[in-house]
MOPAC internal coordinates of N, CA, C and O (Angstrom, degrees):
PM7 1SCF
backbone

  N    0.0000 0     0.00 0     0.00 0    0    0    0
  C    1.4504 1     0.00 0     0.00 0    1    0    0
  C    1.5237 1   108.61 1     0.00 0    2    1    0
  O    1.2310 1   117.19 1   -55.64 1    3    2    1
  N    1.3078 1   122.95 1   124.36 1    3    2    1
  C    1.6098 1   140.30 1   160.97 1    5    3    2
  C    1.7513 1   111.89 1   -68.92 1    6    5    3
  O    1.2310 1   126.91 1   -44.87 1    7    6    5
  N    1.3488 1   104.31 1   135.13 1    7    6    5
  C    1.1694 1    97.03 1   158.41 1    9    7    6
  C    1.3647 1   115.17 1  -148.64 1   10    9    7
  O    1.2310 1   120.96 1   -17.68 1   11   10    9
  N    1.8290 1   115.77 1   162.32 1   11   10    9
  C    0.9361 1   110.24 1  -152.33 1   13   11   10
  C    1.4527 1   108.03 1  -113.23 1   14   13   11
  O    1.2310 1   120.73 1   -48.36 1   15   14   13
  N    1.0509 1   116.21 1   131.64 1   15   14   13
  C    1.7771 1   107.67 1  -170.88 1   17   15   14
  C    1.9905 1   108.20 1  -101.60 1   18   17   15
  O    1.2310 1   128.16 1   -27.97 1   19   18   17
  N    0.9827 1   101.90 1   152.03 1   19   18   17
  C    1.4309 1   109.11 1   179.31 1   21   19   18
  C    1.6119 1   121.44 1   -86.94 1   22   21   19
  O    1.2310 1   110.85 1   -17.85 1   23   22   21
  N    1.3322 1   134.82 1   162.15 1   23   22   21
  C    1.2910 1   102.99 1   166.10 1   25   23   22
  C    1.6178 1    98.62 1   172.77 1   26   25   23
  O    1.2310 1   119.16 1    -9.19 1   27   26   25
  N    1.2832 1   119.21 1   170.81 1   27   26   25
  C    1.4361 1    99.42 1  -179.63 1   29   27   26
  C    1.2785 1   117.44 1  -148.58 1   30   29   27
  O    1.2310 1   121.12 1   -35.77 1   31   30   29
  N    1.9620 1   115.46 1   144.23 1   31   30   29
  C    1.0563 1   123.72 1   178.48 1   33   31   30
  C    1.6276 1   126.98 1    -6.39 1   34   33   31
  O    1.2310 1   112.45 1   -69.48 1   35   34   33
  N    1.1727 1   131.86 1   110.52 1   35   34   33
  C    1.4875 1   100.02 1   160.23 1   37   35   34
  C    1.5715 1    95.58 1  -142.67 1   38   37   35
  O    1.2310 1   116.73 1  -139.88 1   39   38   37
  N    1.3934 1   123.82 1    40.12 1   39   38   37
  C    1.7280 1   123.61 1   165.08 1   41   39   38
  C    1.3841 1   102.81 1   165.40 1   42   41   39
  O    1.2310 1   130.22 1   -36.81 1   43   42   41
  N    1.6536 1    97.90 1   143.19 1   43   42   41
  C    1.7000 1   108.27 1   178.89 1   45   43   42
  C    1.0609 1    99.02 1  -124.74 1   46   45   43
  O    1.2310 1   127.86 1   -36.07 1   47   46   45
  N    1.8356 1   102.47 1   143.93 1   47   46   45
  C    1.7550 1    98.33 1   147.09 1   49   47   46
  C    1.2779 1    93.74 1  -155.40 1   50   49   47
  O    1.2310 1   122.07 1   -54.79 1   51   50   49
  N    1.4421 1   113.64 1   125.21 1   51   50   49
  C    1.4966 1   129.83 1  -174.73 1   53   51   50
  C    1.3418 1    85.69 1    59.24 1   54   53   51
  O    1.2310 1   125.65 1    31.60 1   55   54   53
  N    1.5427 1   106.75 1  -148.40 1   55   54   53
  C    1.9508 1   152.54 1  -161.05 1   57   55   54
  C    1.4564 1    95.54 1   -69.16 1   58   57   55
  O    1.2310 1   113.12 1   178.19 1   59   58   57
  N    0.9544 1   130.61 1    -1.81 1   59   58   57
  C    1.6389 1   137.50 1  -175.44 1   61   59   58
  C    1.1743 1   115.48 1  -129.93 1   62   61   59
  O    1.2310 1   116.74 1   -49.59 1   63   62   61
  N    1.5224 1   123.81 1   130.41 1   63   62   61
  C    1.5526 1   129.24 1   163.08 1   65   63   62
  C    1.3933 1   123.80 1  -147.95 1   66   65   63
  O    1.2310 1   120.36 1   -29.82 1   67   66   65
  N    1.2518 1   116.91 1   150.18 1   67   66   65
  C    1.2295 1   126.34 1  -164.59 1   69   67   66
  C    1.6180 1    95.63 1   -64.71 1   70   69   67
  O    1.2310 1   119.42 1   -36.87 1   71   70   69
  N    1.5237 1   118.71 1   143.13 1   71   70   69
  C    0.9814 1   150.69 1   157.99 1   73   71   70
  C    1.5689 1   133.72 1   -87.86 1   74   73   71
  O    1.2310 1   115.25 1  -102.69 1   75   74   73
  N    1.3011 1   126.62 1    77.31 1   75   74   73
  C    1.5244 1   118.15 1   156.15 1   77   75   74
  C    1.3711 1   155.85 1   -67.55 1   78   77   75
  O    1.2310 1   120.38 1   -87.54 1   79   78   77
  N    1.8742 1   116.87 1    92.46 1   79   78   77
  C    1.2894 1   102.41 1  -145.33 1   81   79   78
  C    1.5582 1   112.98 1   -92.42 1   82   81   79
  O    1.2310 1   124.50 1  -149.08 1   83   82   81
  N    1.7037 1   108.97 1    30.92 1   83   82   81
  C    1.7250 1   109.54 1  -179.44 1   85   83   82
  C    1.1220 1   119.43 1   126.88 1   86   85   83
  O    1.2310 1   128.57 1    25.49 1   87   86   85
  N    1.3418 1   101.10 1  -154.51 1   87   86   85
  C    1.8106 1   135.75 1   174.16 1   89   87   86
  C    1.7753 1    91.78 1   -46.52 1   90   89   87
  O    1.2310 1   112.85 1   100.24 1   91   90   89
  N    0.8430 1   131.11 1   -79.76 1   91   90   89
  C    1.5473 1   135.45 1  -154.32 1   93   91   90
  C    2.0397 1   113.56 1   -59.60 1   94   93   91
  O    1.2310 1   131.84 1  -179.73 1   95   94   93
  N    1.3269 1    94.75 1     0.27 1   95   94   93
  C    1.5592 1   102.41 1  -174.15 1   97   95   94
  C    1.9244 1   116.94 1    59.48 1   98   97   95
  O    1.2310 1   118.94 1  -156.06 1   99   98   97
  N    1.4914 1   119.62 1    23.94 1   99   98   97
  C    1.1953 1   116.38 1  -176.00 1  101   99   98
  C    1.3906 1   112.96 1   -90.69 1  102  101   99
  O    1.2310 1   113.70 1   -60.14 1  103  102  101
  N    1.4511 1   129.52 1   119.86 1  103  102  101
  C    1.0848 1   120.54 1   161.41 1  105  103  102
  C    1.6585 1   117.92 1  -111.90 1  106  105  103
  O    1.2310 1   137.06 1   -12.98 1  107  106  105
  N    1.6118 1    84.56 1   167.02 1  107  106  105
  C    2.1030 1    96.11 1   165.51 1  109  107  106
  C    1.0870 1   125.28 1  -138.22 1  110  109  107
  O    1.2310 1   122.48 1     4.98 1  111  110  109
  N    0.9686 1   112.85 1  -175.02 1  111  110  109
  C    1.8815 1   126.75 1  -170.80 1  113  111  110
  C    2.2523 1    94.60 1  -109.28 1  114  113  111
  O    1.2310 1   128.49 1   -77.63 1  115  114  113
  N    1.3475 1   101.26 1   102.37 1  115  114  113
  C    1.2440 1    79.82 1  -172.37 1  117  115  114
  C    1.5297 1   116.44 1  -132.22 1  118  117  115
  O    1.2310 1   116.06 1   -62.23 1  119  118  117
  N    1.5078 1   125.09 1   117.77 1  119  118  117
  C    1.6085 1   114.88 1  -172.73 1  121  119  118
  C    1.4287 1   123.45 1   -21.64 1  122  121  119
  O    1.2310 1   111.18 1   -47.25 1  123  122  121
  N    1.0537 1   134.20 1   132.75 1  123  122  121
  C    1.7981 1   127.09 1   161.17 1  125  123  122
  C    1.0040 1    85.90 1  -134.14 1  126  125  123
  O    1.2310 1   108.14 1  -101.35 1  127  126  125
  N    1.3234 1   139.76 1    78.65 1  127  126  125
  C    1.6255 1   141.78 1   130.87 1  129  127  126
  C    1.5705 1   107.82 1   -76.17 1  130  129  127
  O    1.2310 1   119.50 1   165.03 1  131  130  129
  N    0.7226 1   118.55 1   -14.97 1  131  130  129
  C    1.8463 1   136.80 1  -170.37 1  133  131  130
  C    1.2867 1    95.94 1   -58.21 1  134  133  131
  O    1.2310 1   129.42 1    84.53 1  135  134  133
  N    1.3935 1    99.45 1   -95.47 1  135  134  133
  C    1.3533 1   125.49 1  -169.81 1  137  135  134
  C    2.0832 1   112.01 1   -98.11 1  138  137  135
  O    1.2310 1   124.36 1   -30.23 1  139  138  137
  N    1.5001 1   109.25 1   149.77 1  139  138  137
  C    1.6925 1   107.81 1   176.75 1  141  139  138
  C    1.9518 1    91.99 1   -69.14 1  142  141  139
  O    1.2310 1   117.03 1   -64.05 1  143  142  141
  N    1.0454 1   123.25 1   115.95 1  143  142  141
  C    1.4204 1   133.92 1   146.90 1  145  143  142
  C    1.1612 1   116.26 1  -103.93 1  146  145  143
  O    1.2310 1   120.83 1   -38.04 1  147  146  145
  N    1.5244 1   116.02 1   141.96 1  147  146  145
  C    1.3059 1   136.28 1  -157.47 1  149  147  146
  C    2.0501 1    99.94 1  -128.78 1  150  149  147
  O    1.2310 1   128.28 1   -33.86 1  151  150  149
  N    1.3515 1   101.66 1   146.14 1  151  150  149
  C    1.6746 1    87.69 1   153.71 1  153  151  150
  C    1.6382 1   141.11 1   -66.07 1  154  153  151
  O    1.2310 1   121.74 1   -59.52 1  155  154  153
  N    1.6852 1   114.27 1   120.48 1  155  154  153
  C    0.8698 1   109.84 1  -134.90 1  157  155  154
  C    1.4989 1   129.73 1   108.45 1  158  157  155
  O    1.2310 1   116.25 1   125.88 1  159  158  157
  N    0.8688 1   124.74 1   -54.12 1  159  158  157
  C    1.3033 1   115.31 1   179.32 1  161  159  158
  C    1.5738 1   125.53 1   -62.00 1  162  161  159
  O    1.2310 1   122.72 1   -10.34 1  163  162  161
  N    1.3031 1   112.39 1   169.66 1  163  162  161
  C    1.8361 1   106.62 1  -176.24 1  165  163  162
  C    1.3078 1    82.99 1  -129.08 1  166  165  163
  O    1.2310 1   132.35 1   -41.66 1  167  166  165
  N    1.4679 1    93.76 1   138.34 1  167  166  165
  C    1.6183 1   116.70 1   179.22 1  169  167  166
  C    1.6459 1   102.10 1  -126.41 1  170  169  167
  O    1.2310 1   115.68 1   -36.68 1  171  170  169
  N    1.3012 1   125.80 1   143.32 1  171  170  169
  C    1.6720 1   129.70 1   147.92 1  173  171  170
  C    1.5046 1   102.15 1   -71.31 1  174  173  171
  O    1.2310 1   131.59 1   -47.31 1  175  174  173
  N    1.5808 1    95.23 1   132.69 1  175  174  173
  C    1.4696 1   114.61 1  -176.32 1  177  175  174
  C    1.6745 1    89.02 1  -114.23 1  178  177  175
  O    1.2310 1   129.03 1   -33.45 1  179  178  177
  N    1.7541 1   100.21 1   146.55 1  179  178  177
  C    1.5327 1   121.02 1   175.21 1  181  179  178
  C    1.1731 1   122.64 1  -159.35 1  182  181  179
  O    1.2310 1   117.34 1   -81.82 1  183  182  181
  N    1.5812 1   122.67 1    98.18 1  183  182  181
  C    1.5543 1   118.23 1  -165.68 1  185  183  182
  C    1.4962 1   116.01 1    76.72 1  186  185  183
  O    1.2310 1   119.06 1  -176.41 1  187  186  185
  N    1.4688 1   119.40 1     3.59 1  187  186  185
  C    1.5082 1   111.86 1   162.12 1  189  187  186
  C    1.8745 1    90.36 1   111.86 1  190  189  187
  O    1.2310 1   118.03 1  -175.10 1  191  190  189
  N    1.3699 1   121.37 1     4.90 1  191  190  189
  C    1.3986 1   126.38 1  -171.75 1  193  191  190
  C    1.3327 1   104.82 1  -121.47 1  194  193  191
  O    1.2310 1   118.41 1   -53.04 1  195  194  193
  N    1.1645 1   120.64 1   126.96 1  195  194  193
  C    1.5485 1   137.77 1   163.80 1  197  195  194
  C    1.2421 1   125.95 1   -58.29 1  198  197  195
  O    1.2310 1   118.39 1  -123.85 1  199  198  197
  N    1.8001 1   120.68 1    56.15 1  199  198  197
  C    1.6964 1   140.60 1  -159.99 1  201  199  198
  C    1.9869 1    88.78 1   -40.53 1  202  201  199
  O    1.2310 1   124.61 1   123.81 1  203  202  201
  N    1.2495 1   108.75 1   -56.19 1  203  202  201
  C    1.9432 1   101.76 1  -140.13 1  205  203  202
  C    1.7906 1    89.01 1  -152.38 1  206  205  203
  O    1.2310 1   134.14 1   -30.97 1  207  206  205
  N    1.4759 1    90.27 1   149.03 1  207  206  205
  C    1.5174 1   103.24 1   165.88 1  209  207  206
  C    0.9107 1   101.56 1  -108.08 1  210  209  207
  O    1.2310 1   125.10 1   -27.51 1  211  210  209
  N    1.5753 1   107.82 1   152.49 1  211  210  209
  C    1.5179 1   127.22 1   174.21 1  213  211  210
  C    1.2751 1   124.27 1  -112.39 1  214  213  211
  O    1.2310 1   113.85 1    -9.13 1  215  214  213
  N    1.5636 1   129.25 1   170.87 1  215  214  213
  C    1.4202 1   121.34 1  -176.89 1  217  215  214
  C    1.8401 1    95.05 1   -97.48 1  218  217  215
  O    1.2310 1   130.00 1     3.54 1  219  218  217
  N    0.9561 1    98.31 1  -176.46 1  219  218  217
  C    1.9060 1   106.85 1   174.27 1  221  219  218
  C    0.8256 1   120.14 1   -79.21 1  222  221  219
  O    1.2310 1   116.43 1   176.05 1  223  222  221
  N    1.9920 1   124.39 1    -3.95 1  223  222  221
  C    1.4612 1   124.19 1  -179.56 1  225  223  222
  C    1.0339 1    91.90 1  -112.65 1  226  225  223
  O    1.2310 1   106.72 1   147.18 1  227  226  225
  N    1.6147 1   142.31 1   -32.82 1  227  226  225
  C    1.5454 1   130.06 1  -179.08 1  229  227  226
  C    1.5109 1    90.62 1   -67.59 1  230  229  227
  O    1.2310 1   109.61 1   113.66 1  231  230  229
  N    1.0773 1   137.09 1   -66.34 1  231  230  229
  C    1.3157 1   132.11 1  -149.86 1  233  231  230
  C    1.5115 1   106.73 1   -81.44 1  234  233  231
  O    1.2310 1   117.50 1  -174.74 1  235  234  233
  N    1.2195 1   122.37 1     5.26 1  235  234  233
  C    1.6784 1   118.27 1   143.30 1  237  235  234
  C    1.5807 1   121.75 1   -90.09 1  238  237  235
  O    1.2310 1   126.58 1   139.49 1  239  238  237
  N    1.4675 1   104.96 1   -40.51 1  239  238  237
  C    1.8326 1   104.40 1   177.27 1  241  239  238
  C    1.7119 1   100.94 1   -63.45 1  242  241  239
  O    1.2310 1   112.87 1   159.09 1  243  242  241
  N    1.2105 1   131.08 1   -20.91 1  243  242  241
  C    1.2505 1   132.95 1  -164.68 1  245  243  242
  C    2.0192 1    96.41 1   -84.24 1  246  245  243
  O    1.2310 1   130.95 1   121.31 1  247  246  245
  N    1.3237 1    96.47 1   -58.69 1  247  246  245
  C    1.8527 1    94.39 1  -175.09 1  249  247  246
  C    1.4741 1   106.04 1   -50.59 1  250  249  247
  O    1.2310 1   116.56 1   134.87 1  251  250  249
  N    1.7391 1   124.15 1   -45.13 1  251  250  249
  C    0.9760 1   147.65 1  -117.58 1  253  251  250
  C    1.8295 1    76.60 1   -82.83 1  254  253  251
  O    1.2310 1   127.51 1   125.61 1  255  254  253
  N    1.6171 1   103.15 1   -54.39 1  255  254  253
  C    1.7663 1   110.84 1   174.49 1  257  255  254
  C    1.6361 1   117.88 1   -45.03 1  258  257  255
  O    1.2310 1   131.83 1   137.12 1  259  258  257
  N    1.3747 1    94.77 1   -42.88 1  259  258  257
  C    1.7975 1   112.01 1  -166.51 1  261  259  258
  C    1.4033 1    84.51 1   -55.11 1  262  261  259
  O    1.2310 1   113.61 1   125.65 1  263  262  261
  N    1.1062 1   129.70 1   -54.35 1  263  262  261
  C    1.3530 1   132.42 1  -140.36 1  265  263  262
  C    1.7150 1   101.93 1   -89.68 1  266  265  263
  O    1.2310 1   123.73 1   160.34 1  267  266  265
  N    1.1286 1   110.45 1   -19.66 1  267  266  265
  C    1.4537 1   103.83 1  -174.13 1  269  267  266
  C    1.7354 1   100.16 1   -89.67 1  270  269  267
  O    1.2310 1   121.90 1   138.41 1  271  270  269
  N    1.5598 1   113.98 1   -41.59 1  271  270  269
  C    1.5217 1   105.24 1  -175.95 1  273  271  270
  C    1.8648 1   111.63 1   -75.10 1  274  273  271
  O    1.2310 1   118.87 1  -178.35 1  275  274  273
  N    1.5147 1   119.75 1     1.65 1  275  274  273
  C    1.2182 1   124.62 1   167.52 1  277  275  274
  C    1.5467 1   101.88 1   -74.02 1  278  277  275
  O    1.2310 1   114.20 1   127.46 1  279  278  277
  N    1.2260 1   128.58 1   -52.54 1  279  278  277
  C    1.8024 1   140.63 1  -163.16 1  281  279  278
  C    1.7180 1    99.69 1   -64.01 1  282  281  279
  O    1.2310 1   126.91 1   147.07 1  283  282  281
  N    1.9471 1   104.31 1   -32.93 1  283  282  281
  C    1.3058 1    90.24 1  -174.39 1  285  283  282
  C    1.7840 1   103.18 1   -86.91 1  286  285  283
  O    1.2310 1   115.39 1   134.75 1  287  286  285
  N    0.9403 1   126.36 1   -45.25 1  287  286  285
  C    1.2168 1   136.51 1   166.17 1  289  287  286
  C    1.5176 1   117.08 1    -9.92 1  290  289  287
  O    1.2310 1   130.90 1   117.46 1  291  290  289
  N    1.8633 1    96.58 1   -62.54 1  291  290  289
  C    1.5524 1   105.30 1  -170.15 1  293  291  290
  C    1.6968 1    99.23 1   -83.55 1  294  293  291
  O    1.2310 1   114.93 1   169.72 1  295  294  293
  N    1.3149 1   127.22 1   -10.28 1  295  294  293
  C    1.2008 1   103.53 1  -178.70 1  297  295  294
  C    2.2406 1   100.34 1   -93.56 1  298  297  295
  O    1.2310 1   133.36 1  -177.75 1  299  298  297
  N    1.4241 1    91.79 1     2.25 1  299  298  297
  C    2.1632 1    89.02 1   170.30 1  301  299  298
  C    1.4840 1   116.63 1   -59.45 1  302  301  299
  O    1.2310 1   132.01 1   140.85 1  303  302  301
  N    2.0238 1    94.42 1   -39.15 1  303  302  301
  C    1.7403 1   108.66 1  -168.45 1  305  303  302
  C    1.4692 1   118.38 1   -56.03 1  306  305  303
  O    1.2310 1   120.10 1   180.00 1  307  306  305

């Protein structure tokens, strides 16, 4: 199973841009040859590739999930 993480623009250079995936301060270096990404924008990341852009309400109902199956997660440990 693939999955696709959310996250958002915060630097370009060329076919590559930095990726911000939130609360946890993690970023990446991540293809957007895929899709036109802009700074700012929220893209689904997959395999290091920028699948889809998102609007600011998908890509909040989307964290909004991330964030709830993390709370259940940490309360498994």
């Amino acid at each position: 199973m693939c999955l696709t993480i959310p996250g958002r623009v915060v630097g370009l250079s060329g076919s590559l841009a930095s990726v911000d995936y939130g609360e946890d301060g993690v970023r990446n270096n991540v293809n957007i040859s895929l899709v036109k990404a802009s700074l700012g924008d929220y893209v689904l990341v997959q395999s290091g590739f920028a699948v889809k852009l998102l609007s600011q309400s998908e890509a909040a109902e989307v964290l909004e999930m991330w964030k709830a199956i993390r709370e259940v997660d940490a309360e498994e440990i």
